[in-house]
C-alpha positions in Angstrom: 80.6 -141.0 101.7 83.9 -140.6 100.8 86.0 -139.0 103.9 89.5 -137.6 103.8 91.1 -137.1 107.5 94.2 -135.1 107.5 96.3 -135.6 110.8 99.6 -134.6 111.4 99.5 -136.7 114.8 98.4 -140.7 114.4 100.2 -144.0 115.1 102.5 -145.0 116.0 101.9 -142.4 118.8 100.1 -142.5 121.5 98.1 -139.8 122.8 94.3 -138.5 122.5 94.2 -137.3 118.9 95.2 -140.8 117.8 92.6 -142.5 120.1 90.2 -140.2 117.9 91.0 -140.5 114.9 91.6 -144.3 115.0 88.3 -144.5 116.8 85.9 -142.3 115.0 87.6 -143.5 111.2 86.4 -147.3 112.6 82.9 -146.4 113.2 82.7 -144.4 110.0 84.1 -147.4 108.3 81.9 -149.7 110.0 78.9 -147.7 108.8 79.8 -148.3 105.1 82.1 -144.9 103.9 84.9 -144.9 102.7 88.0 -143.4 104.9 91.5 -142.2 104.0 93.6 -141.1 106.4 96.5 -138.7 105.7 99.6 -138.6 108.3 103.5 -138.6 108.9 105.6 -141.2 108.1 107.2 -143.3 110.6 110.2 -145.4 110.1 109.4 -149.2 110.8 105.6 -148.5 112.2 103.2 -151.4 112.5 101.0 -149.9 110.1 97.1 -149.2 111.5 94.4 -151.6 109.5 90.9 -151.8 109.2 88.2 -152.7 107.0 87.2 -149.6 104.1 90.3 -147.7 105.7 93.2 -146.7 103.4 96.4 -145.0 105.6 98.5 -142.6 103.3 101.8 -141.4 104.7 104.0 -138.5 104.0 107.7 -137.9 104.4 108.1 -135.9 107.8 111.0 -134.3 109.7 111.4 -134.3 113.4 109.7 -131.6 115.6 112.3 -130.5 117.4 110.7 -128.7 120.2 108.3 -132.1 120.7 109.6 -135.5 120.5 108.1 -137.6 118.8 105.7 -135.1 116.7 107.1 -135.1 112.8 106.5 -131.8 110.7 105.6 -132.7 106.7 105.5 -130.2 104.6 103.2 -128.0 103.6 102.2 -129.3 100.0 102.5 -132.8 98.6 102.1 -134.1 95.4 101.0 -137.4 96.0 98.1 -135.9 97.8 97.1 -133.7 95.5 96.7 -136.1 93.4 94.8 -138.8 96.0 92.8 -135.6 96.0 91.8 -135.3 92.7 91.1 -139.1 91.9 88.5 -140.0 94.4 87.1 -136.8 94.9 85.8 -137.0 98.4 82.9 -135.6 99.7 83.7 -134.1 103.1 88.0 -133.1 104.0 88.9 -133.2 107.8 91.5 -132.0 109.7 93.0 -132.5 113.1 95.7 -130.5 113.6 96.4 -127.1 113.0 99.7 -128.2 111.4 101.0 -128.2 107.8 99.1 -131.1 106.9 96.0 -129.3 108.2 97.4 -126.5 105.6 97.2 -129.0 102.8 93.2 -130.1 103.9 92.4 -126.0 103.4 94.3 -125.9 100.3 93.0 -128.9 98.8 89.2 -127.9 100.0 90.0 -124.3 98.4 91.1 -126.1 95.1 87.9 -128.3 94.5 85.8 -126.5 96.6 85.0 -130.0 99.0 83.6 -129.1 102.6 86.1 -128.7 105.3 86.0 -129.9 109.0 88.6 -128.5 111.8 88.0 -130.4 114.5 90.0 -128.2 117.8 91.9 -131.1 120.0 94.5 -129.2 121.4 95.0 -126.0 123.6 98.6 -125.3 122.3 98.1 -121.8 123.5 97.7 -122.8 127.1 100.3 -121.5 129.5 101.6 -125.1 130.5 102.3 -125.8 126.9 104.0 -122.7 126.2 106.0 -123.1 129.4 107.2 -126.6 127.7 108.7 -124.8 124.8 110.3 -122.0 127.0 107.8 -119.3 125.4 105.6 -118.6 128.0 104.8 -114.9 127.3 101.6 -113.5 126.6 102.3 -111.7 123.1 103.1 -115.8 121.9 99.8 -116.8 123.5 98.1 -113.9 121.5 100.0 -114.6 118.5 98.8 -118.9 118.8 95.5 -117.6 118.9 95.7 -115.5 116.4 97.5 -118.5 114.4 94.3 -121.3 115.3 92.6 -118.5 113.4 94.0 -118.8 110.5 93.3 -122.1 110.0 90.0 -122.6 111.8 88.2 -119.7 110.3 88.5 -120.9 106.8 86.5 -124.0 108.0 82.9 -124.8 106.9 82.6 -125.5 110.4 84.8 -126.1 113.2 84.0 -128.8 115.7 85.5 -129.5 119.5 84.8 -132.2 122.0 83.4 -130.7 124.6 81.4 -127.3 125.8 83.5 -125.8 127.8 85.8 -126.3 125.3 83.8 -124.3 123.1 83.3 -121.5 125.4 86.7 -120.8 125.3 86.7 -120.7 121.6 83.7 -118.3 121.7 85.8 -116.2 123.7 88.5 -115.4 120.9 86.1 -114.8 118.3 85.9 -117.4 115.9 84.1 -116.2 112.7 83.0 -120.0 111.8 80.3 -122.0 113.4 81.6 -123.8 116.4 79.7 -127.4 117.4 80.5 -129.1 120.6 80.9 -132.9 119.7 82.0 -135.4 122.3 85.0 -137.9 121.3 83.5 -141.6 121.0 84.9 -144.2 122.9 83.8 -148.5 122.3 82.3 -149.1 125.6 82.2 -152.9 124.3 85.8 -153.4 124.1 86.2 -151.5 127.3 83.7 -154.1 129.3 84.5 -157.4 128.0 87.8 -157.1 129.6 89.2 -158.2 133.4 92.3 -157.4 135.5 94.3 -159.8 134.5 97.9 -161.9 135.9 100.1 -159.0 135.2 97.8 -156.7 137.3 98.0 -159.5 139.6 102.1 -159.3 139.9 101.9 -155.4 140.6 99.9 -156.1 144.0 97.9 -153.1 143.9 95.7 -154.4 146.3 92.4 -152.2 146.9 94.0 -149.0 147.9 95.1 -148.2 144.4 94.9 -144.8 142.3 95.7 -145.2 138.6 96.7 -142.1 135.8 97.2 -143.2 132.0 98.2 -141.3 129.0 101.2 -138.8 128.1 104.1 -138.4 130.3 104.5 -134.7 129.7 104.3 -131.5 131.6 101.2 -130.2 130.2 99.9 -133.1 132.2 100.7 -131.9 135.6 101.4 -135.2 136.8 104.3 -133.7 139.1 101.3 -132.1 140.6 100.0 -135.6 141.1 103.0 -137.1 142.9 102.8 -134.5 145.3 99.2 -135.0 146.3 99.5 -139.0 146.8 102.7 -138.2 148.9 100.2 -136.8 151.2 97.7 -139.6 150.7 100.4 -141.7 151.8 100.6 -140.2 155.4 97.2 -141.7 155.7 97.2 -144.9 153.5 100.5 -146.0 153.8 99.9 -149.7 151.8 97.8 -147.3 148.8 99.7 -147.4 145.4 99.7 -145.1 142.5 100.1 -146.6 138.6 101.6 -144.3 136.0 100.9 -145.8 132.8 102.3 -144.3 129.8 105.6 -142.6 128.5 106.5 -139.1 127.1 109.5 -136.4 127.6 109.2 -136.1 131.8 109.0 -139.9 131.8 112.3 -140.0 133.6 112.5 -136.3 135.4 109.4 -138.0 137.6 111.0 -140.7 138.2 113.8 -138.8 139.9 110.8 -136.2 141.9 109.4 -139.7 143.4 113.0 -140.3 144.9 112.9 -137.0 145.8 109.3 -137.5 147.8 110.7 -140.6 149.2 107.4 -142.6 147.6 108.7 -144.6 145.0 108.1 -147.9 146.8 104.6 -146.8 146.4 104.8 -145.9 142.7 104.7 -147.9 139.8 105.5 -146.4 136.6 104.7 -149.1 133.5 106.1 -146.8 130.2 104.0 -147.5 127.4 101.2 -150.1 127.6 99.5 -151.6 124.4 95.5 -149.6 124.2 94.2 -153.3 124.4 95.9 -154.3 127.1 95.1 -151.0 129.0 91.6 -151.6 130.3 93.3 -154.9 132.6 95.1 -152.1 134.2 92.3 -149.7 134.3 90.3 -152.3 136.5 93.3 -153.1 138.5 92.4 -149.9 140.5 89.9 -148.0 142.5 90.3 -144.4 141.1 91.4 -142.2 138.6 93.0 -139.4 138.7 93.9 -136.1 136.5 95.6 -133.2 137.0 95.4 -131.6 133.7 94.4 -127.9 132.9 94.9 -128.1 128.9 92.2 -130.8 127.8 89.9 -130.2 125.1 88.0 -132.9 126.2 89.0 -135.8 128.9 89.3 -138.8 126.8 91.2 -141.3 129.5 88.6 -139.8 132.2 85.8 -141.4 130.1 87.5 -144.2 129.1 88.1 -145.1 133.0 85.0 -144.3 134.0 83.9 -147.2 131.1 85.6 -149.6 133.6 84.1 -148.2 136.5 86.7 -145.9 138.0 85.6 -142.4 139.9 87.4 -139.6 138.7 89.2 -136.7 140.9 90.7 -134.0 138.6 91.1 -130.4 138.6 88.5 -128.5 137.5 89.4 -127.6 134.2 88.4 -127.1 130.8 87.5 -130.6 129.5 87.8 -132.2 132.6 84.6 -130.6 134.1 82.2 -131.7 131.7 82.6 -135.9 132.4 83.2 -135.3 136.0 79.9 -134.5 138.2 81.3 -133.2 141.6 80.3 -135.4 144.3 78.2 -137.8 141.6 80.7 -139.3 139.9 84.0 -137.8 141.2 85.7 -135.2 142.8 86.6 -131.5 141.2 89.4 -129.6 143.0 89.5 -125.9 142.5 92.9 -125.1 141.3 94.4 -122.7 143.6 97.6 -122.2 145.9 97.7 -125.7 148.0 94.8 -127.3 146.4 97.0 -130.9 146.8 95.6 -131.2 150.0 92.0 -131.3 148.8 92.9 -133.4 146.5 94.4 -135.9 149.1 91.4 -135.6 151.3 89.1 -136.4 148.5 91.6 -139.7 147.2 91.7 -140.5 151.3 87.7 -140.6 151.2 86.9 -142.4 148.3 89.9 -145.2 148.9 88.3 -145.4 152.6 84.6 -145.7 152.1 83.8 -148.2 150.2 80.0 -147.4 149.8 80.9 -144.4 147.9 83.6 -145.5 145.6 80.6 -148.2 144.4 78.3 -145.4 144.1 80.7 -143.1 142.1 81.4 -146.1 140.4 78.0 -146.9 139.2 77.1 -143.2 138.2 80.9 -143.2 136.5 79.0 -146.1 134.4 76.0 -144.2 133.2 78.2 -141.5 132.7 80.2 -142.9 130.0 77.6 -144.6 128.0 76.7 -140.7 126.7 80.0 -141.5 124.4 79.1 -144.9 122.9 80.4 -144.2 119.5 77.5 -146.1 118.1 75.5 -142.9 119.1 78.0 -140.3 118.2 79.3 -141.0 115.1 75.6 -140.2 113.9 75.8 -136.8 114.9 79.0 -136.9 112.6 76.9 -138.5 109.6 74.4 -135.7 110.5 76.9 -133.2 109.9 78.7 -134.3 107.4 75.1 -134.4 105.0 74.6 -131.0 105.9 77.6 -129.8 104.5 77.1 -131.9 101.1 73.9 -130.5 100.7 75.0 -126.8 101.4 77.8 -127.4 99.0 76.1 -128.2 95.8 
């Protein structure tokens, strides 16, 4: 199959959608199709290569209201005519962005299945809040936007069932599929904490979070619950790995908390050297309420780590309360739930090896050797509809 992915977020950043997209165009590639991968231009990016994978980028402009997001416009030439020459088979989209426009418009034009796949909720509160428009009329209005994209879809896809739930909820007229992200659970255990997890001297009272350093992450939320653990576990140490837009406004809130002895903030780690610090610690935590799907929850859990998040769309479908991890209610003074549940899990080292075997099995449900054949599956079914 030929299989055109139009993203309007991949490298150089780092966040979820990239992890996708780099991961699921691998195992596509490494099952013989052919993958092109549409996306913003970056000035002086290491370009992203693999095997039966051709990268096409497209002037951008900033996104002003998110750094490090770049807007393209909404047609492009040089597409079109990518388009037209290989005539793919199946056209993807990640985004509901203007490159995500082009992938309807070019589907329209020579009438090539489409895929939305849903990754984001821009229309929750905490990412409205981040752009100063938290009001219900723009939360209606992003919905009502998603739809305009999403519903001229063959078929939409999202990572996760609750995730889908939600969607159901705002009346999608498209079929909706719940299909997990895919993660390589090889890479994940051939590696070992390594020297530089060494230097941090974690010790065994450690709690780790990875990804974007933003608000949409709660992380603030975070800092205030292992304040609390401290009072209890005064040696135990929290790992921030990562960098976004509140990188340095946490900074100052750890100051603030009096905890930054006990806080280690590494900005932005290479995703290869990531797992050494995954295994460098006991748990992980989350404080998200705007996943689609947890991604860094399963990807610690491939090391081993319990997870303790909120329970939240996304977050409550890869963490089993009391199986593999703790779920917090989110409610009015829920941090000190979520302390209690850190302080047990740090303490009582039966459990944590118990989580931490059932965190194990857990994770192998998202082998990508296993997923990306529910892809395959769906993408024949839309060839064969199509002719």
């Amino acid at each position: 199959m030929k299989i055109v992915i139009f993203s309007d977020v991949f490298t150089p950043l780092v966040n979820g959608i990239t992890t996708f997209v780099k991961n699921y165009s691998m195992s596509l590639a490494d099952n013989g199709h052919d993958v092109y991968i549409i996306a913003p231009r970056y000035k002086n990016e290491k370009e992203f290569s693999y095997k039966n994978i051709k990268v096409i980028r497209v002037w951008a402009l900033p996104f002003p209201v998110y750094p490090g997001f770049k807007l393209t416009s909404p047609y492009n030439y040089k597409i079109h005519k990518l388009i037209k020459e290989i005539n793919p088979d199946i056209i993807h989209f990640q985004v509901a962005m203007p490159l995500g426009f082009q992938a309807i418009l070019f589907s329209r034009i020579y009438k090539i299945p489409l895929i939305g796949t849903f990754h984001t909720f821009f229309t929750d509160k905490e990412y409205l809040k981040h752009v100063n428009l938290d009001y219900r009329f723009v939360e209606d209005l992003a919905w009502g936007y998603n739809k305009l994209f999403y519903n001229r879809c063959d078929l939409i896809t999202c990572p996760a069932i609750s995730t889908k739930e939600e969607l159901d909820k705002h009346n999608f007229n498209k079929k909706i599929l719940s299909i997990s992200n895919l993660i390589n659970i090889d890479i994940f255990s051939k590696h070992k904490s390594n020297d530089t997890i060494k230097k941090l001297n974690l010790g065994d009272k450690s709690i780790i979070y990875f990804g974007r350093i933003s608000r949409e992450k709660n992380i603030e939320y975070l800092l205030n619950t292992f304040s609390l653990v401290l009072k209890n576990i005064p040696k135990a140490k929290f790992l921030i790995v990562g960098e976004g837009p509140q990188f340095e406004e946490l900074k100052k809130k750890c100051v603030e908390l009096k905890i930054s002895d006990n806080v280690i903030f590494t900005g932005l780690v290479k995703h290869k050297d990531l797992f050494s610090y995954i295994k460098g610690c006991g748990i992980f935590v989350t404080a998200s309420t705007t996943e689609t799907f947890g991604l860094t929850t399963i990807e610690a859990m491939t090391c081993g780590l319990p997870g303790i998040g909120l329970d939240a769309t996304g977050t409550r479908d890869i963490i089993k309360d009391g199986v593999n991890g703790y779920l917090i209610k989110n409610k009015n003074d829920s941090e000190k739930e979520f302390a209690s549940k850190i302080i047990k899990l740090l303490t009582d080292d039966k459990l944590r090896a118990k989580f931490s075997t059932m965190a194990l099995f857990e994770s192998k449900k998202y082998d990508q050797k296993k997923i990306i054949k529910i892809w395959e599956e769906e993408y024949s079914k839309l060839m064969i509809k199509n002719r």
